[in-house]
C-alpha positions, 0 to 999 in steps of 0.5 A: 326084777325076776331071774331067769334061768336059761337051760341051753343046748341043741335039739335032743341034747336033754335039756327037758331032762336037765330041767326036769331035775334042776326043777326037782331041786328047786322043789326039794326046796319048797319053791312052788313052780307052775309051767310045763314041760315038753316031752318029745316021742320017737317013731322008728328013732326019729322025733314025731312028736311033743306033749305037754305036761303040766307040771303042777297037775301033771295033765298032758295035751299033744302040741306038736307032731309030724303029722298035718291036722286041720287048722294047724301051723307049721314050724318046721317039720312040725304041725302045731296042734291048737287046743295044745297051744291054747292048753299051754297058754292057759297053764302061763296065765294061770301060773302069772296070776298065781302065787308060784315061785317061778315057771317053767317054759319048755321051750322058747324058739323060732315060734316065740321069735315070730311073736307068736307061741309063748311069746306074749305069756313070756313077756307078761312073766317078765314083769312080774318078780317071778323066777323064770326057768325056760329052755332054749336051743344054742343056735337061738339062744342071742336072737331069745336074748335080744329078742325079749331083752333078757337082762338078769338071767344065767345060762345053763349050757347042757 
């Protein structure tokens, strides 16, 4: 059975920021991770987008942004952009069959509670004896845990 490590905390309250540094830790100890990490931008202050990174060839792909683009899904204010979403489920299956540590998700929310995002990919790393690290807002952590039946795990609140 794998451990998880939830970093909780609500929006921009720097969780990506904790985890980032939580995951250089993690390095210095020479785990290897695979995964990415989400890393908001702002326009005239407020949040318009995410990229994400992998954290391992520290590529990046647009995920997720305030303006409509053709084939996306929304959730929330946000539109999903597909070839971020297909970028990132390629990242998770790589790192499953992998001989990493541990992954990293950043982050699990309504879109994984509707079955879709990285929810497939989560519960294939869940049976697996991979460390797995991932980020949650507060406001949904119970619903993440009794959603994916989530048993050996420690949250971090930020």
């Amino acid at each position: 059975m794998n451990k998880i490590t939830i970093i909780s905390g609500e929006k921009q309250s720097g969780k990506t920021t904790y985890l980032m540094n939580f995951l250089k830790s993690k390095i210095a100890e020479g785990k290897l991770y695979e995964g990415f990490v989400a890393i908001g931008t702002f326009k005239d202050g407020v949040r318009n987008s995410f990229r994400l990174i992998d954290i391992s060839t520290k590529e990046e792909m647009m995920f997720m942004m305030t303006e409509p683009i053709s084939n996306s899904k929304q959730i929330g204010k946000f539109y999903i952009n597909q070839k971020g979403l297909i970028f990132g489920e390629n990242i998770l299956k790589k790192a499953l069959n992998s001989s990493c540590n541990g992954v990293v998700i950043d982050e699990i929310g309504p879109f994984e509670l509707n079955n879709e995002g990285w929810a497939e990919s989560l519960k294939l790393l869940l049976n697996t004896n991979k460390e797995i690290i991932v980020t949650v807002r507060t406001e949904i952590l119970q619903r993440i845990i009794s959603f994916f039946e989530l048993k050996d795990f420690t949250v971090i609140n930020i």
